[in-house]
C-alpha positions, 0 to 999 in steps of 0.5 A, a space after each residue: 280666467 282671473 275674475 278678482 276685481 278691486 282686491 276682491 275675489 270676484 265683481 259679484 263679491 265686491 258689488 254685494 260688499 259695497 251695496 249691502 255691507 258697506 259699514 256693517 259691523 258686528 258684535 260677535 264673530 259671523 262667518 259666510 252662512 251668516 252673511 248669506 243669509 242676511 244679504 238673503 233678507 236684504 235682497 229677497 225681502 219681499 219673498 225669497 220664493 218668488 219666480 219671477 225673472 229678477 228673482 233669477 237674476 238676482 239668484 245668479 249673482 247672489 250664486 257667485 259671491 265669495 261669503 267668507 271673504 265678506 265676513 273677514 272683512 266685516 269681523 276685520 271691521 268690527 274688531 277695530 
């Protein structure tokens, strides 16, 4: 089953894309563990050790980005 949605691997990294890093740029080159881990920051802002249910959710979806593709994307950005 394809799941790539609007050039994008997948709809989660599409969605993550557009919500958390439409119009991010960088003064350096970044890479997936980079962008995770800001989007952890975003998301999670009030305690990424919560255990409530839209913890979970927000886990569940988190789990299926593609974060090297985001990165391309934003160093591609960035480099123009």
């Amino acid at each position: 089953m394809s799941n790539s949605y609007n050039g994008w691997t997948n709809y989660e990294t599409w969605k993550i894309a557009l919500e958390l890093f439409d119009g991010f740029t960088a003064d350096h080159d970044i890479d997936g563990a980079y962008v995770e881990a800001v989007a952890d920051e975003l998301v999670f802002i009030d305690g990424y050790n919560c255990a409530d249910y839209s913890h979970s959710l927000a886990q569940i979806v988190l789990d299926q980005v593609n974060w090297d593709e985001i990165a391309d994307a934003i160093n591609e950005r960035s480099a123009n």
